[in-house]
C-alpha positions as CSV (number, residue, x, y, z in Angstrom):
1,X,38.1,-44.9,-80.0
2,X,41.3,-43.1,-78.9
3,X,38.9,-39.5,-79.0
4,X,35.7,-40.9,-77.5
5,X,38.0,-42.1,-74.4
6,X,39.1,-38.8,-74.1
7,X,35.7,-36.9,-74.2
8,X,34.8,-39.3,-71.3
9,X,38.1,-38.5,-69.5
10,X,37.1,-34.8,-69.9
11,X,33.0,-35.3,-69.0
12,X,34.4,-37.2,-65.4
13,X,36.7,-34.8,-64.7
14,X,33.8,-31.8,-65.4
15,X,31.4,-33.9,-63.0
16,X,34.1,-34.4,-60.1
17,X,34.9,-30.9,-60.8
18,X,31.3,-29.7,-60.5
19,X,30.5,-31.9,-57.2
20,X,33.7,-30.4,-55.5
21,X,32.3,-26.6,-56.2
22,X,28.5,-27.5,-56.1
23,X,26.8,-25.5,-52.4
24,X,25.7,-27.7,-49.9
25,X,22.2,-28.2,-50.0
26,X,20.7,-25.5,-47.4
27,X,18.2,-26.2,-44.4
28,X,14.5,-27.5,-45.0
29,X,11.7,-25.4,-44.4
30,X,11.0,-27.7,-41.7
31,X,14.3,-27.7,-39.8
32,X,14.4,-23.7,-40.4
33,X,10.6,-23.4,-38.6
34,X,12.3,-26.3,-35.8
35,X,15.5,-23.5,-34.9
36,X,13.1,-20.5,-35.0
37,X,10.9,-22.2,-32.5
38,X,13.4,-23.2,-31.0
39,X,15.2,-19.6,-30.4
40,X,11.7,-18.6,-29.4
41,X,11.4,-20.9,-26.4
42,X,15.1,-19.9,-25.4
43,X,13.9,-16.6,-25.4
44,X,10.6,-17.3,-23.3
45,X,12.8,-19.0,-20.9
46,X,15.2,-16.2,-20.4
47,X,12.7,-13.5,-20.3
48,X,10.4,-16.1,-17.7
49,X,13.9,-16.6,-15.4
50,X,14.7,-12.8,-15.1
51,X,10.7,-11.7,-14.5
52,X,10.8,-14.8,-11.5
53,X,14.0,-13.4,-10.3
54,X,12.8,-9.9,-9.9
55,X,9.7,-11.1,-8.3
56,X,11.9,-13.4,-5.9
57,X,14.1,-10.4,-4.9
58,X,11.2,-8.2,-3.6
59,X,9.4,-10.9,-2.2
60,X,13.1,-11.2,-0.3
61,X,13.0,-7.7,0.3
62,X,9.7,-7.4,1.9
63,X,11.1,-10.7,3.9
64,X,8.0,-13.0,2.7
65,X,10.7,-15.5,2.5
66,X,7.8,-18.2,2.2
67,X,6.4,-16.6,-0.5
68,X,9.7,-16.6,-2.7
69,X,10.8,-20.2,-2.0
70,X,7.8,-21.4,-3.3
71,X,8.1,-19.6,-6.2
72,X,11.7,-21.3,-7.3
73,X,11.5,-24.5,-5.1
74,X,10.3,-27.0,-7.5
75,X,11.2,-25.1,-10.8
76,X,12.8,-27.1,-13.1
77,X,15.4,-24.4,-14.1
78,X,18.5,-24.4,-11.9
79,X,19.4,-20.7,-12.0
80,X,16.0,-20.6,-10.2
81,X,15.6,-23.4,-7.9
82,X,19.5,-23.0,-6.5
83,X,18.2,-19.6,-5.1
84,X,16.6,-21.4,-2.4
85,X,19.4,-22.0,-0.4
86,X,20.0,-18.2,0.0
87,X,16.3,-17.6,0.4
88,X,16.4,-20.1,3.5
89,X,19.7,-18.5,5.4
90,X,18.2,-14.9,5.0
91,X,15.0,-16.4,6.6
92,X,16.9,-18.1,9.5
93,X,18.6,-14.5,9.8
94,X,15.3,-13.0,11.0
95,X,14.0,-12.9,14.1
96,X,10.6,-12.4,16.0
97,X,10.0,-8.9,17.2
98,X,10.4,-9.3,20.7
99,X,7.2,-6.8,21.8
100,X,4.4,-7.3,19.9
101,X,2.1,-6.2,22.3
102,X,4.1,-2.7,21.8
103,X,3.9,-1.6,17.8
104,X,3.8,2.3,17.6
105,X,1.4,3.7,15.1
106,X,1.4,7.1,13.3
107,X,-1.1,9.0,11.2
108,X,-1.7,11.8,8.6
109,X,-4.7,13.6,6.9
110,X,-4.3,14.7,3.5
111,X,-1.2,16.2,2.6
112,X,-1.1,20.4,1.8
113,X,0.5,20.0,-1.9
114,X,0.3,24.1,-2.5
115,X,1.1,26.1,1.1
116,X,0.2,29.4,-0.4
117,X,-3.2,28.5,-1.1
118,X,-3.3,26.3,2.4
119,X,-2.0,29.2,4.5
120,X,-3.6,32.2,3.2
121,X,-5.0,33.1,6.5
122,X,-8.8,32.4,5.6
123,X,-10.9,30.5,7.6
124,X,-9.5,27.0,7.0
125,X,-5.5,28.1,7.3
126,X,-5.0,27.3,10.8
127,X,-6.8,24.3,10.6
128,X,-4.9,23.1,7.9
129,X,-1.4,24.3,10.3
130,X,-3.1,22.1,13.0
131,X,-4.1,18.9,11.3
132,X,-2.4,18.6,8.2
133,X,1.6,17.9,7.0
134,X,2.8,19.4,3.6
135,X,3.8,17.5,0.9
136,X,7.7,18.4,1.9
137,X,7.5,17.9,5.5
138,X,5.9,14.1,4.8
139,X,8.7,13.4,2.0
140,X,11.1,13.6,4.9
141,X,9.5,12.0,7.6
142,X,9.5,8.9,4.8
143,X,13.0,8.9,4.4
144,X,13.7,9.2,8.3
145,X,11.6,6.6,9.1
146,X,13.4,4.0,6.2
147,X,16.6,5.6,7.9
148,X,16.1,4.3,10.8
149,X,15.4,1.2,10.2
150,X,11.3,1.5,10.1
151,X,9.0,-1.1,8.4
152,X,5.3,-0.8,7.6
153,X,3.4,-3.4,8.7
154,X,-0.5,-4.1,8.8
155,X,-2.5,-5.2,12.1
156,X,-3.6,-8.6,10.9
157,X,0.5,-9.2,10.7
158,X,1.0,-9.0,14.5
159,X,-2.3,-10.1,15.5
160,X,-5.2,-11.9,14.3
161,X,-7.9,-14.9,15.4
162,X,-6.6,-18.5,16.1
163,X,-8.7,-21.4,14.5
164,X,-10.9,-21.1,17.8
165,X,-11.7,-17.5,16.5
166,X,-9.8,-15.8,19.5
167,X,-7.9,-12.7,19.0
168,X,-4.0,-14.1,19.5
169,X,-0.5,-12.4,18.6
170,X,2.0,-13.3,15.8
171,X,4.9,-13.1,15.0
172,X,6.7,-10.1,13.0
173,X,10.0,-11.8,11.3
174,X,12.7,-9.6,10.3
175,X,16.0,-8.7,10.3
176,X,18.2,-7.7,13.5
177,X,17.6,-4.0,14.0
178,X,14.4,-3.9,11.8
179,X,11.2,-2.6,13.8
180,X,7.7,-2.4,12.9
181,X,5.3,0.5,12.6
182,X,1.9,0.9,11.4
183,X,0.8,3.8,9.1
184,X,-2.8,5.5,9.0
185,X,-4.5,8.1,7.1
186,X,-7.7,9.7,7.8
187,X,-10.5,10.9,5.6
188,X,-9.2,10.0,2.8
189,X,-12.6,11.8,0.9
190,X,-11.3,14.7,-0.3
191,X,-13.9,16.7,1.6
192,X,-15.7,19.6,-0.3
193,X,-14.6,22.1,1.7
194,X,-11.2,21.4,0.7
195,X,-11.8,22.1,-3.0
196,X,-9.3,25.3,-3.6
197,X,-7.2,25.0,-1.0
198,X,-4.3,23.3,-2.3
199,X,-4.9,19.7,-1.7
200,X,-5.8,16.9,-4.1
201,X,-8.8,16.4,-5.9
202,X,-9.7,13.0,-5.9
203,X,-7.8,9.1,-6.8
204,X,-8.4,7.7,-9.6
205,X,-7.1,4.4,-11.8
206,X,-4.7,4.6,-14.7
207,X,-4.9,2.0,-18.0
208,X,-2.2,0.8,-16.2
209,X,-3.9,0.0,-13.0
210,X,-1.9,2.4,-10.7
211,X,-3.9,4.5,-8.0
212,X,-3.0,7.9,-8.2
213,X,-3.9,11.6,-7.5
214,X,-5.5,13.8,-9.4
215,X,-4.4,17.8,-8.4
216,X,-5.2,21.2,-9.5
217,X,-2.8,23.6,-9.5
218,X,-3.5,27.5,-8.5
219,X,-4.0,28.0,-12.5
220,X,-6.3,25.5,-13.0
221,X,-4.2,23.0,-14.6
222,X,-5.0,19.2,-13.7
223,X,-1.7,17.0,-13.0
224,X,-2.0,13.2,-12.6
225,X,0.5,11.8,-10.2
226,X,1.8,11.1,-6.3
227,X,0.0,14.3,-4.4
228,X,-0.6,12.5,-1.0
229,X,0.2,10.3,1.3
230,X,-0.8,6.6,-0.3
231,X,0.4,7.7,-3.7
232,X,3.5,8.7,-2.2
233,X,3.9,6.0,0.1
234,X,2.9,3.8,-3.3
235,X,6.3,5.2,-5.2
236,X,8.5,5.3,-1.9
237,X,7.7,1.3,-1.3
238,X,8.1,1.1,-5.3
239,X,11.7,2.2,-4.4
240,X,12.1,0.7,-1.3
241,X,10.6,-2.1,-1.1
242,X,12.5,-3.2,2.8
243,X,10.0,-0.5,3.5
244,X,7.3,-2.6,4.1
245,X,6.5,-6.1,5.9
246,X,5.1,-8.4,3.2
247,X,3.8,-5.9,1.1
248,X,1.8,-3.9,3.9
249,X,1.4,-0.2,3.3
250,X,-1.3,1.1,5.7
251,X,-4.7,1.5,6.9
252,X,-7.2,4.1,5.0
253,X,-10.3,6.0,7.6
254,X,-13.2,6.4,5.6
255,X,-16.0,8.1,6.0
256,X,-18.6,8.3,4.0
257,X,-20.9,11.7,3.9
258,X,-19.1,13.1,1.3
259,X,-18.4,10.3,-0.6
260,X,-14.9,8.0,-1.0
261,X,-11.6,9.2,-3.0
262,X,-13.2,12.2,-4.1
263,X,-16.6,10.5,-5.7
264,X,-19.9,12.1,-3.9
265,X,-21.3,8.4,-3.9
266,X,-23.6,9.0,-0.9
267,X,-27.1,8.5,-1.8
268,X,-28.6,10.3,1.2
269,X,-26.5,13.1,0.5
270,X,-26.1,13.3,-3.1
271,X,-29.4,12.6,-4.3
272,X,-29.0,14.7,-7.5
273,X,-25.5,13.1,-8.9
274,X,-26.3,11.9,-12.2
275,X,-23.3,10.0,-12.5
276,X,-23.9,8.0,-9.0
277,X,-23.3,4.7,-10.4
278,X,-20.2,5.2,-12.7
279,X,-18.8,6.8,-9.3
280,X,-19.8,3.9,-7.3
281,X,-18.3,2.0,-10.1
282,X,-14.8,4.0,-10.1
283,X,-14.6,4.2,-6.4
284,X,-15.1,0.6,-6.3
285,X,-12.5,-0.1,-8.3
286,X,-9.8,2.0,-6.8
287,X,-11.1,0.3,-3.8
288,X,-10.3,-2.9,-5.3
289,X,-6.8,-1.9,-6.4
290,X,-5.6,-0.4,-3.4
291,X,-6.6,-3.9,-1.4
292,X,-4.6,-5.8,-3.7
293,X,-1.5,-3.6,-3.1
294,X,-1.2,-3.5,0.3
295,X,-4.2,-0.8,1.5
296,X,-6.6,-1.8,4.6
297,X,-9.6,0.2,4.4
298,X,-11.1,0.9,8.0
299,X,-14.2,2.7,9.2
300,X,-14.0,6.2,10.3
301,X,-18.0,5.8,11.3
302,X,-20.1,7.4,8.3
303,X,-20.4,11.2,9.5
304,X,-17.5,11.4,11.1
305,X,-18.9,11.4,14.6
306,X,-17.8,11.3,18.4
307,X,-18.5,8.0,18.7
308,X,-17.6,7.7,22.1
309,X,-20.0,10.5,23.3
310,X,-22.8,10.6,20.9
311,X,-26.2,9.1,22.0
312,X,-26.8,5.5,20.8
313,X,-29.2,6.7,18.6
314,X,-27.2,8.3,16.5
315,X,-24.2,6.0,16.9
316,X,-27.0,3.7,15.5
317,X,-28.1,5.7,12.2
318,X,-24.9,6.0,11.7
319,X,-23.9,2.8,11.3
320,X,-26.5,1.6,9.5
321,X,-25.3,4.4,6.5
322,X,-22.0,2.7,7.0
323,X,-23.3,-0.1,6.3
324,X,-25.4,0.8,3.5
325,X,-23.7,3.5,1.9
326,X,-19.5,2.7,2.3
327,X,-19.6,-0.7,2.9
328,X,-21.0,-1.9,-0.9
329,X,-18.2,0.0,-2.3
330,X,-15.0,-0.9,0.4
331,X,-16.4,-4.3,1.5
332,X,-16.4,-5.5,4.9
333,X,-13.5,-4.6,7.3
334,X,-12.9,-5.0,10.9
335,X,-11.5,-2.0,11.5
336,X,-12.9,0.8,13.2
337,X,-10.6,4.6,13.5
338,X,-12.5,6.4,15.9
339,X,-13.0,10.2,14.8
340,X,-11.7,12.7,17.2
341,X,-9.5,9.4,18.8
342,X,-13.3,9.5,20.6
343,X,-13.0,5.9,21.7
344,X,-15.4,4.0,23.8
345,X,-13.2,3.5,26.8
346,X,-10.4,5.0,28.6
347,X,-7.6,2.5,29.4
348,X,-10.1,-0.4,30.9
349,X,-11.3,-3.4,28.6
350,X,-14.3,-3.2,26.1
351,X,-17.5,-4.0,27.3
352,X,-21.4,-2.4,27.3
353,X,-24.0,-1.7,24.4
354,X,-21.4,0.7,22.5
355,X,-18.6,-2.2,22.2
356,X,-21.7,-4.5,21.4
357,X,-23.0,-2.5,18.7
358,X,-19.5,-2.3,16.9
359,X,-18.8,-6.0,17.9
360,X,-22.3,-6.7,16.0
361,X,-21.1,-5.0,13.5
362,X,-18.2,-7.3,12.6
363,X,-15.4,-4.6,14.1
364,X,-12.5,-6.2,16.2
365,X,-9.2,-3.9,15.7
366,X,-10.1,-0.5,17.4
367,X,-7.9,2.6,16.9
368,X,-7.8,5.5,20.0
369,X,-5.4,8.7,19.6
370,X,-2.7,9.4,22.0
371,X,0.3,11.2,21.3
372,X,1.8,11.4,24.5
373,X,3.6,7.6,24.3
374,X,5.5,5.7,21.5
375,X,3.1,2.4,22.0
376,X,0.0,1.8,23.5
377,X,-2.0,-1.8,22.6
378,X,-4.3,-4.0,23.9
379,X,-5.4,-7.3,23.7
380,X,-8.1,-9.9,24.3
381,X,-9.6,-12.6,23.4
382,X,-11.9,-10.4,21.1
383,X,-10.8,-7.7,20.1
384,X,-7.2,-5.8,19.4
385,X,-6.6,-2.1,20.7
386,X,-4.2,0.3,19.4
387,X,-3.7,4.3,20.2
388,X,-2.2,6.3,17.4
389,X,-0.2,9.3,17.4
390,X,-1.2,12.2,15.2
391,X,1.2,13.9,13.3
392,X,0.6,17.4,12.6
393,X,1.2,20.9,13.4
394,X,0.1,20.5,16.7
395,X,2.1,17.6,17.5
396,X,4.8,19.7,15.9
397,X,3.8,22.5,18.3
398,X,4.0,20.2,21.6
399,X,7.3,18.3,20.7
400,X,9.0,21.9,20.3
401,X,7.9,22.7,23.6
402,X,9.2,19.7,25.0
403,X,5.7,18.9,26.1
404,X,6.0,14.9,26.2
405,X,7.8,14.7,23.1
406,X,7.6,10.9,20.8
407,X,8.2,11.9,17.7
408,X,11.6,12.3,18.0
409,X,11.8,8.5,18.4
410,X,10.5,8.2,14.3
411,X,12.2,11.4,12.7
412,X,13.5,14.9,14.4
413,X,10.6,17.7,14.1
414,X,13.1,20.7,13.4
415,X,14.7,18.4,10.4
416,X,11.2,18.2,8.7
417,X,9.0,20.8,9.5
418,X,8.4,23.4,6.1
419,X,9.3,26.7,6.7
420,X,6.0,27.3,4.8
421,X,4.9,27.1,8.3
């Protein structure tokens, strides 16, 4: 009796022993699968917060203020939705440009990426001097213009038709000291008769769905990258994104007789390309691209004509191939870039078969040349005007004579010019 009370003394002891030492029991598969999901979601919501605050913070930049409150306003995470109290004082810091009826505009042809084959004194090289910028020279003017205070904006952000369909102004909102410009470049083809010379070849989209150049360098090697002026203005905006109003970059001139972006897609031309549609395809596409990022694609009339002095006739033909052969591709725009700043009118308002023709054809922003003023616009009820100033080696030329000079208003000439020159 005495030993079996002891054995059961023992066997308790063992068992209070053992319960003390035993390991908890560990999680269930279920609750392990709950905190791994849940992890997962915390994760998702951290990486959703930082993508919606970068996109916030150059929506801010570009001061589409409107744009970024909406984004956080009603979000149910507070790190996001208390940014809208910032978001709303930097908007009531803006104010309305106070001349919108005076918005200077510059333009460029294709940039000379290689000035040894550019200026080899053949038959192109002074042409090239005359009407073209080097890569160098339009790398500075980009970081004078951010410098002093510059921001790219598109036409349709300072003027565009009321609900009545009339042709009104609007307001540009920005910061104190911030001032508007508009940016153009023409022919932006790549022309045959540039193949060799030192220029790009063509544009073309990456997997990523980036617009960039295509170049050739004097031994034949191809390099994909930033080799003129959208490209560059692409990667300058990338870095600067106060650069530009809302996400405007600029206006393209197209023609279309030798094709778009360095595709020979004219079918009255290029009757013989075998790969037609897969260029019509591509050039589409870039088309596409560029839209969504900020490009305005304008007409440059088809051939590249005088349309201010040519006979109707051939103002006619010639609109009909723009309207057959480059518009498919680009899509409809209401912007017309007159070649040669050959515009239908000196200073006097729009009127006669000429101005009918292009009003037919859906055109209603209209871009002269004159490099003799900072700002030159006007307005009415159905149309908007704006003159342009070239800048090139003979606008170079001029301002270092003192002949008139504007430029020096956007950058100083004698900082930027390439001694290439």
């Amino acid at each position: 009796m005495k030993r079996t009370t002891i054995l059961s003394s023992v066997a308790i002891l063992s068992m209070v022993l053992g319960g003390c030492s035993a390991a908890e029991p560990g999680p269930t598969e279920a609750e392990t699968k709950a905190e791994q999901q849940r992890q997962q979601a915390e994760a998702q919501e951290t990486e959703r917060v930082q993508s919606v605050k970068a996109e916030v913070n150059r929506l801010a930049d570009m001061y589409d203020f409107n744009a970024a409150i909406k984004l956080v306003q009603d979000d149910a995470n507070e790190q996001l939705s208390s940014m809208v109290a910032g978001l709303e004082e930097e908007k009531a810091a803006t104010v309305a440009w106070e001349s919108p009826d005076r918005i200077p505009h510059l333009f460029f042809h294709s940039l000379v990426v290689d000035t040894r084959r550019a200026f080899d004194g053949d038959g192109q090289a002074q042409g090239y001097k005359d009407y073209m910028v080097t890569q160098d020279e339009f790398a500075a003017i980009l970081e004078e213009l951010h410098e002093r205070d510059y921001v790219l904006v598109k036409p349709t952000d300072f003027a565009r038709p009321d609900k009545n369909g009339n042709m009104k102004y609007r307001d540009i909102m920005l910061p104190p000291g911030k001032k508007p410009l508009v940016l153009s470049i023409d022919d932006v083809s790549y022309y045959e008769y540039m193949d060799g010379d030192g220029f790009a070849d063509k544009l073309v989209l990456t997997k990523d769905g980036d617009v960039r150049n295509v170049y050739t360098d004097a031994e034949g090697k191809e390099h994909t990258g930033a080799y003129d002026v959208s490209t560059m203005v692409d990667d300058f905006v990338e870095e600067h994104p106060e650069f530009s109003y809302r996400g405007a970059k600029g206006l393209l001139a197209m023609t279309g007789y030798n094709g778009l972006f360095g595709y020979r897609t004219s079918d009255s031309q290029y009757p013989d390309n075998k790969n037609m549609k897969q260029d019509k395809e591509t050039a589409a596409r870039i088309a596409e691209a560029m839209k969504e990022d900020g490009w305005v694609f304008a007409s440059h009339s088809w051939g590249h004509i005088a349309t201010g002095t040519v006979s109707m006739e051939r103002l006619k033909r010639d609109t009909k191939l723009w309207t057959k052969e480059v518009q498919p591709i680009l899509g409809d725009t209401p912007h017309l870039i007159y070649p040669f700043g050959s515009d239908i009118a000196r200073v006097g308002k729009y009127s006669g078969a000429r101005y009918q023709l292009f009003k037919d054809a859906g055109f209603r922003y209209f871009y002269g040349v004159d490099g003799t003023t900072t700002a030159w616009m006007q307005q009415t009820d159905d149309y908007q005007r704006q003159m342009r100033i070239n800048v090139d080696g003979l606008q170079f030329a001029k301002e270092q004579r003192g002949d008139r000079p504007v430029l020096s208003t956007f950058f100083d000439v004698d900082e930027v010019i390439d001694k290439a020159r």
